[in-house]
Residue frames as qw, qx, qy, qz and C-alpha x, y, z in Angstrom:
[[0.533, 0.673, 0.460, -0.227, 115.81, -246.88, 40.95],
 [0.491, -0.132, 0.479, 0.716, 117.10, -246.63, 37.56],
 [0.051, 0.558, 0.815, 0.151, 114.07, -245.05, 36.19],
 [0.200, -0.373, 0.051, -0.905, 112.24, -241.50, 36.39],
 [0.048, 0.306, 0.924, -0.224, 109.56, -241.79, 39.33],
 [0.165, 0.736, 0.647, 0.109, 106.42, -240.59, 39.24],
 [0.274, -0.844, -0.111, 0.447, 107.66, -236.90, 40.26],
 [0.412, -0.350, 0.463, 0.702, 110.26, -236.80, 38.05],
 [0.236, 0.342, 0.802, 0.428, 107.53, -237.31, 35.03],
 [0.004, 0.879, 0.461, -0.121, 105.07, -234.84, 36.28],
 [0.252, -0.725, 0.083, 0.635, 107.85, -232.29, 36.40],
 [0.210, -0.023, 0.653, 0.727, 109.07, -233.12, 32.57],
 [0.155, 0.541, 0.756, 0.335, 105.75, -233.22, 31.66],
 [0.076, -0.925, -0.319, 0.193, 104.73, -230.01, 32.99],
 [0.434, -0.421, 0.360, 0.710, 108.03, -228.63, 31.34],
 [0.412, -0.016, 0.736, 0.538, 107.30, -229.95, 28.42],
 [0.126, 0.767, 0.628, 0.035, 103.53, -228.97, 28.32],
 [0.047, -0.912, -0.117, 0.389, 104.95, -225.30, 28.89],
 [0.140, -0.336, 0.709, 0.604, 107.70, -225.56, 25.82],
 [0.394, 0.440, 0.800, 0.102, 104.67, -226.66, 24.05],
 [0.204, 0.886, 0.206, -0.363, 103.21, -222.62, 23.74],
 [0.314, -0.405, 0.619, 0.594, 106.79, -222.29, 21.61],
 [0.094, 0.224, 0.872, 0.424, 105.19, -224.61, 18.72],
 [0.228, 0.673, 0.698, -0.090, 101.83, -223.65, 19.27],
 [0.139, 0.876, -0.055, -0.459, 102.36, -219.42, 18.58],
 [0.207, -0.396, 0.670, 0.593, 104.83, -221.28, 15.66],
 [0.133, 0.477, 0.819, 0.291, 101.63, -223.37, 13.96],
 [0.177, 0.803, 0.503, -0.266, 99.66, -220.17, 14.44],
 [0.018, 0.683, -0.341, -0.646, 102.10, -217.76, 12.62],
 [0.255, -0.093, 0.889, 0.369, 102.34, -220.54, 10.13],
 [0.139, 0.684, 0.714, 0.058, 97.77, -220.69, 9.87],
 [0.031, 0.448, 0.285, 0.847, 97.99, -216.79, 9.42],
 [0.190, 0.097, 0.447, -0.868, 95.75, -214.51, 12.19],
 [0.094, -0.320, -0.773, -0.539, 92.37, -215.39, 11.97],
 [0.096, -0.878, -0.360, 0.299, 90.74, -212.81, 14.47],
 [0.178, 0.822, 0.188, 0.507, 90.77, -208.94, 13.97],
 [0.436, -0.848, 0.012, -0.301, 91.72, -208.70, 16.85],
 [0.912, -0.189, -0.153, 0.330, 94.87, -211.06, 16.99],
 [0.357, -0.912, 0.154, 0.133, 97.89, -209.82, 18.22],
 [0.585, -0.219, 0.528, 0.575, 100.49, -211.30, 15.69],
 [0.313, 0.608, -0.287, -0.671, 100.98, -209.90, 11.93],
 [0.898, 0.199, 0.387, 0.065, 100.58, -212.60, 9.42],
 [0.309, 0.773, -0.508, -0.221, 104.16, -211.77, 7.63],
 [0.420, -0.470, 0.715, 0.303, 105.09, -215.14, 7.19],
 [0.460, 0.449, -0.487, -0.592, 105.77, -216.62, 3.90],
 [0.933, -0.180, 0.073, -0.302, 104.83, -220.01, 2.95],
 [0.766, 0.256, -0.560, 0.182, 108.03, -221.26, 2.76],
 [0.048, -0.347, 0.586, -0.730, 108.61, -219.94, 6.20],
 [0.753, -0.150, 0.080, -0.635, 105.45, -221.65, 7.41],
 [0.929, 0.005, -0.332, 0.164, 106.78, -225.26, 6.07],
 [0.436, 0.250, -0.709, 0.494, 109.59, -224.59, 8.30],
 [0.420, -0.425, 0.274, -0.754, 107.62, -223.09, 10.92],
 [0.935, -0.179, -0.128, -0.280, 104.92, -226.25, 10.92],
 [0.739, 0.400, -0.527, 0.128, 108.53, -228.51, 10.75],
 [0.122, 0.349, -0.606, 0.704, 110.05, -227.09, 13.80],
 [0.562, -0.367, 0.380, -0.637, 107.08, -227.35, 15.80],
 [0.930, -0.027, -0.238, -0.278, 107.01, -231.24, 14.75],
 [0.635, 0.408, -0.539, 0.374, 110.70, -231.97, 15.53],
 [0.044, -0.322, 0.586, -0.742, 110.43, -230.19, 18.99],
 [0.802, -0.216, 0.278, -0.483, 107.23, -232.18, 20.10],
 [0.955, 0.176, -0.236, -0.022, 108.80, -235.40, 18.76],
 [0.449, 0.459, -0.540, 0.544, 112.16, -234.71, 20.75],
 [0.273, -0.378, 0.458, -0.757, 109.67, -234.49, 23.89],
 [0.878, -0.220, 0.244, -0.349, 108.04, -237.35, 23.30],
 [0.815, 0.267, -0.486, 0.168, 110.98, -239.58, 22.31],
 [0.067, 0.540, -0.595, 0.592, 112.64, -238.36, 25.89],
 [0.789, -0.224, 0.019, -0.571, 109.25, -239.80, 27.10],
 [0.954, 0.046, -0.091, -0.282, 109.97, -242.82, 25.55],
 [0.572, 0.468, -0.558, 0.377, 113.49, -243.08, 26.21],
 [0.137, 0.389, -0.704, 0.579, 112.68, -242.90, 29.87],
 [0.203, -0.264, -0.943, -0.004, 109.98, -245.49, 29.92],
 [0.212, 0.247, 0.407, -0.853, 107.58, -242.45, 30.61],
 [0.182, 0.406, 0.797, 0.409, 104.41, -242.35, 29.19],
 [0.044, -0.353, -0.152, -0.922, 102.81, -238.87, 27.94],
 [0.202, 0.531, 0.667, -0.481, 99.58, -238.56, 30.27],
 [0.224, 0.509, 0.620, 0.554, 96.70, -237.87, 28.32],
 [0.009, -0.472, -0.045, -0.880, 94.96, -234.70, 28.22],
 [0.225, -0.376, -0.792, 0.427, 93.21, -234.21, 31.53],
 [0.166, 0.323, 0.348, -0.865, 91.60, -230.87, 31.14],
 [0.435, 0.553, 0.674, 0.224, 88.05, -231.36, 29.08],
 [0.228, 0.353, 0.451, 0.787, 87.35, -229.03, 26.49],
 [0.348, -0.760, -0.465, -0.293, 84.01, -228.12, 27.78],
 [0.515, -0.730, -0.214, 0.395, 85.63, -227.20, 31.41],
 [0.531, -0.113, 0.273, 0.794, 88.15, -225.23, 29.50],
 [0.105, -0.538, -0.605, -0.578, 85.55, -223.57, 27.65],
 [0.469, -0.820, -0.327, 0.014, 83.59, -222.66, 30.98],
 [0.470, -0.631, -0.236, 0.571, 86.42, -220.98, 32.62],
 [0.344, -0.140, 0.229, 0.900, 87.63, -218.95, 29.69],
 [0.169, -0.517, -0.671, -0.504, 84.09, -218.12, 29.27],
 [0.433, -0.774, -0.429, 0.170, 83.57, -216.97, 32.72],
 [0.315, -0.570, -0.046, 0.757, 86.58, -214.36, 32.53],
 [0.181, 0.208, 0.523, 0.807, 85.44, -213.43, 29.17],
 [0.311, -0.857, -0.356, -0.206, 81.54, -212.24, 31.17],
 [0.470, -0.579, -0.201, 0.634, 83.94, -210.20, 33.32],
 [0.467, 0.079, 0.191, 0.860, 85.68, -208.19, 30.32],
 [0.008, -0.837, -0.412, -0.360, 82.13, -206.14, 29.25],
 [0.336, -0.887, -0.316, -0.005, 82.20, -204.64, 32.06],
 [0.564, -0.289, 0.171, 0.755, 85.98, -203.16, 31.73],
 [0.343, 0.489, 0.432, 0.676, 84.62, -201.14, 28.81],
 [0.144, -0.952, -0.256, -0.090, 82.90, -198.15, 30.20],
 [0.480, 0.541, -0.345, 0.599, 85.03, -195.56, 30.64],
 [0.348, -0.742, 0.317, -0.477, 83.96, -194.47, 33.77],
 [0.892, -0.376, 0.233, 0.089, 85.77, -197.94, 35.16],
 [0.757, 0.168, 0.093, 0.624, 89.18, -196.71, 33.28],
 [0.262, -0.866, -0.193, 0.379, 90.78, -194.02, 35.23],
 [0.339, -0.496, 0.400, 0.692, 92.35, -191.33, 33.18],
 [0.308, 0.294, 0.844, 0.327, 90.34, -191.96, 30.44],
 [0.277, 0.166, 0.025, -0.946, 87.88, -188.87, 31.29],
 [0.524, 0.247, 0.763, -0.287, 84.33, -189.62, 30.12],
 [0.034, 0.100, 0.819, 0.563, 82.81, -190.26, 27.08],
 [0.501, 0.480, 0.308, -0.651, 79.44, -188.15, 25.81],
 [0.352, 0.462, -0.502, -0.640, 77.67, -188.34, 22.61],
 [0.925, 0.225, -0.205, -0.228, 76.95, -190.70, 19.94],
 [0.177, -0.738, 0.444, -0.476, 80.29, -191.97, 21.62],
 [0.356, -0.156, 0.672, -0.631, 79.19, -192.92, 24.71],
 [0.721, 0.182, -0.005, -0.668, 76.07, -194.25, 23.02],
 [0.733, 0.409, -0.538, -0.078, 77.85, -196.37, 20.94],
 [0.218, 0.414, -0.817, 0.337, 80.31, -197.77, 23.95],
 [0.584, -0.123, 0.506, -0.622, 77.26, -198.46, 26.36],
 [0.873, 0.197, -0.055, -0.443, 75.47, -200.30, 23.63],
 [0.709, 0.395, -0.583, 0.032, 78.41, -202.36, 22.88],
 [0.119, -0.325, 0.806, -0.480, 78.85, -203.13, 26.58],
 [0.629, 0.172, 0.376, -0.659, 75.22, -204.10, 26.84],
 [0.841, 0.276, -0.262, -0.384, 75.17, -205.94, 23.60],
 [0.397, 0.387, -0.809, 0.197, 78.79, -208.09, 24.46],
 [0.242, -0.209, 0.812, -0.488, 77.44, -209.49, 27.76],
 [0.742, 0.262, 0.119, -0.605, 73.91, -210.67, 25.74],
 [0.577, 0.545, -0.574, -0.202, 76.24, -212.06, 23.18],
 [0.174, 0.160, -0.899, 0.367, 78.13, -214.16, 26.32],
 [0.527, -0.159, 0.517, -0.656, 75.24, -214.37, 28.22],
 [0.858, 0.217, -0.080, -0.458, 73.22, -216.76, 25.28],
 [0.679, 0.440, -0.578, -0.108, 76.51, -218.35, 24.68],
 [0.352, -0.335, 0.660, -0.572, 76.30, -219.36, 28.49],
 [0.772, 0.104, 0.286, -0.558, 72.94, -220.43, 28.16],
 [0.781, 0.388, -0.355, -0.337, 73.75, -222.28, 24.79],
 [0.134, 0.543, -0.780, 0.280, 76.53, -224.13, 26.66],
 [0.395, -0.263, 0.625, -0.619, 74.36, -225.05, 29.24],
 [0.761, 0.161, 0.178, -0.603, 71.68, -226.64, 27.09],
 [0.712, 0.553, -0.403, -0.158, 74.18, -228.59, 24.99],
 [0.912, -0.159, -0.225, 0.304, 76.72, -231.14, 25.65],
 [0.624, -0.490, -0.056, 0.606, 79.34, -228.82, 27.03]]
Protein backbone atom coordinates (compact mmCIF):
# COMPACT_ATOMS: atom_id res chain seq x y z
CA UNK A 1 0.00 0.00 0.00
CA UNK A 2 1.51 3.11 -1.12
CA UNK A 3 -1.02 5.27 0.46
CA UNK A 4 -2.05 6.40 4.14
CA UNK A 5 -4.90 3.88 5.35
CA UNK A 6 -7.69 4.73 7.01
CA UNK A 7 -5.75 4.75 10.53
CA UNK A 8 -3.07 6.54 9.42
CA UNK A 9 -5.66 9.57 8.45
CA UNK A 10 -7.60 9.47 11.61
CA UNK A 11 -4.35 9.80 13.50
CA UNK A 12 -3.12 13.00 11.24
CA UNK A 13 -6.32 14.23 11.46
CA UNK A 14 -6.70 14.11 15.06
CA UNK A 15 -3.10 15.68 15.18
CA UNK A 16 -3.92 18.11 13.14
CA UNK A 17 -7.38 18.98 14.71
CA UNK A 18 -5.24 19.40 18.03
CA UNK A 19 -2.44 21.88 16.27
CA UNK A 20 -5.53 23.58 15.24
CA UNK A 21 -6.06 25.30 19.15
CA UNK A 22 -2.37 26.97 18.09
CA UNK A 23 -4.27 29.18 15.28
CA UNK A 24 -7.37 29.37 16.98
CA UNK A 25 -5.90 31.26 20.57
CA UNK A 26 -3.72 33.13 17.43
CA UNK A 27 -7.19 34.49 15.53
CA UNK A 28 -8.46 35.27 19.01
CA UNK A 29 -5.45 37.43 20.20
CA UNK A 30 -5.68 38.88 16.75
CA UNK A 31 -10.14 39.66 17.38
CA UNK A 32 -9.07 41.26 20.80
CA UNK A 33 -10.91 39.63 24.23
CA UNK A 34 -14.39 39.99 23.98
CA UNK A 35 -15.57 38.63 27.49
CA UNK A 36 -14.67 40.30 30.90
CA UNK A 37 -13.86 37.53 31.90
CA UNK A 38 -11.31 36.28 29.17
CA UNK A 39 -8.16 35.13 30.16
CA UNK A 40 -5.80 36.74 27.48
CA UNK A 41 -4.81 40.66 27.45
CA UNK A 42 -5.63 42.24 24.20
CA UNK A 43 -1.86 43.73 23.72
CA UNK A 44 -1.66 42.98 20.28
CA UNK A 45 -1.12 45.55 17.71
CA UNK A 46 -2.72 45.51 14.43
CA UNK A 47 0.14 44.90 12.61
CA UNK A 48 0.79 42.00 14.86
CA UNK A 49 -2.73 40.72 14.26
CA UNK A 50 -2.13 40.70 10.23
CA UNK A 51 0.63 38.45 11.07
CA UNK A 52 -1.12 36.70 13.68
CA UNK A 53 -4.44 36.05 11.25
CA UNK A 54 -1.39 35.06 8.43
CA UNK A 55 0.22 32.44 10.47
CA UNK A 56 -2.85 30.84 11.43
CA UNK A 57 -3.70 30.64 7.50
CA UNK A 58 -0.30 29.21 6.40
CA UNK A 59 -0.38 26.54 9.24
CA UNK A 60 -3.99 25.28 8.35
CA UNK A 61 -3.08 25.34 4.63
CA UNK A 62 0.23 23.27 5.31
CA UNK A 63 -2.33 20.68 7.01
CA UNK A 64 -4.50 20.56 4.46
CA UNK A 65 -2.06 20.44 1.53
CA UNK A 66 -0.38 17.22 3.52
CA UNK A 67 -4.07 16.06 3.22
CA UNK A 68 -3.93 16.50 -0.22
CA UNK A 69 -0.60 15.36 -0.90
CA UNK A 70 -1.55 12.07 0.63
CA UNK A 71 -4.75 11.55 -1.26
CA UNK A 72 -6.47 12.14 2.23
CA UNK A 73 -9.46 13.90 2.45
CA UNK A 74 -10.20 16.35 5.55
CA UNK A 75 -13.41 14.66 7.20
CA UNK A 76 -15.96 17.06 7.74
CA UNK A 77 -16.96 18.36 10.96
CA UNK A 78 -18.76 15.61 12.82
CA UNK A 79 -19.57 17.22 16.09
CA UNK A 80 -23.02 19.44 15.61
CA UNK A 81 -23.05 22.69 17.06
CA UNK A 82 -26.19 22.17 18.94
CA UNK A 83 -24.62 18.84 20.68
CA UNK A 84 -21.63 20.94 21.42
CA UNK A 85 -23.70 23.52 22.82
CA UNK A 86 -25.61 20.90 25.13
CA UNK A 87 -22.58 19.52 26.70
CA UNK A 88 -20.80 22.76 27.39
CA UNK A 89 -24.04 23.86 28.68
CA UNK A 90 -24.50 21.03 30.97
CA UNK A 91 -20.99 21.65 32.77
CA UNK A 92 -21.71 25.24 32.74
CA UNK A 93 -25.37 24.20 35.21
CA UNK A 94 -22.72 22.51 37.37
CA UNK A 95 -20.41 25.74 37.92
CA UNK A 96 -23.37 27.83 40.12
CA UNK A 97 -23.14 25.64 42.42
CA UNK A 98 -19.11 25.94 42.99
CA UNK A 99 -19.84 29.48 44.15
CA UNK A 100 -20.95 29.31 47.69
CA UNK A 101 -18.34 29.44 49.84
CA UNK A 102 -19.33 26.96 52.09
CA UNK A 103 -18.39 24.36 48.99
CA UNK A 104 -14.70 26.08 48.88
CA UNK A 105 -12.67 24.88 51.71
CA UNK A 106 -10.44 27.45 53.23
CA UNK A 107 -12.38 30.09 52.12
CA UNK A 108 -14.16 30.55 55.72
CA UNK A 109 -17.71 31.86 55.31
CA UNK A 110 -19.16 34.72 53.99
CA UNK A 111 -21.92 36.98 56.15
CA UNK A 112 -23.49 40.17 55.25
CA UNK A 113 -24.56 42.03 52.32
CA UNK A 114 -21.67 39.65 51.08
CA UNK A 115 -23.13 36.57 51.42
CA UNK A 116 -26.35 38.15 50.21
CA UNK A 117 -24.95 39.23 47.23
CA UNK A 118 -23.03 35.65 46.47
CA UNK A 119 -26.30 33.54 47.19
CA UNK A 120 -28.27 35.77 44.92
CA UNK A 121 -25.81 35.47 42.22
CA UNK A 122 -25.77 31.70 42.65
CA UNK A 123 -29.52 31.60 42.51
CA UNK A 124 -29.78 34.08 39.75
CA UNK A 125 -26.77 32.16 37.36
CA UNK A 126 -28.58 28.79 37.41
CA UNK A 127 -32.15 30.75 36.30
CA UNK A 128 -30.04 32.45 33.74
CA UNK A 129 -28.83 28.61 32.48
CA UNK A 130 -31.80 27.11 33.45
CA UNK A 131 -34.11 29.39 30.64
CA UNK A 132 -31.22 29.05 28.36
CA UNK A 133 -31.86 25.18 28.72
CA UNK A 134 -35.34 25.57 28.24
CA UNK A 135 -34.76 28.07 25.27
CA UNK A 136 -32.56 25.39 23.65
CA UNK A 137 -35.02 22.95 24.05
CA UNK A 138 -37.85 24.82 22.37
CA UNK A 139 -35.71 25.88 19.41
CA UNK A 140 -33.83 24.15 16.80
CA UNK A 141 -30.85 23.25 18.91
Amino acid sequence: MNGPNESHVRALVATFKSIDAIPEDMESAARGARSPFARTVPDVSARKRAVLTASASRIRGQKSDALRTLGAALPPPDVPAAASTKAGLSFAEIAPQEIPPSRRPGCGPLRGPAGATVARLEKDLQESLRRLRESRTRGNG
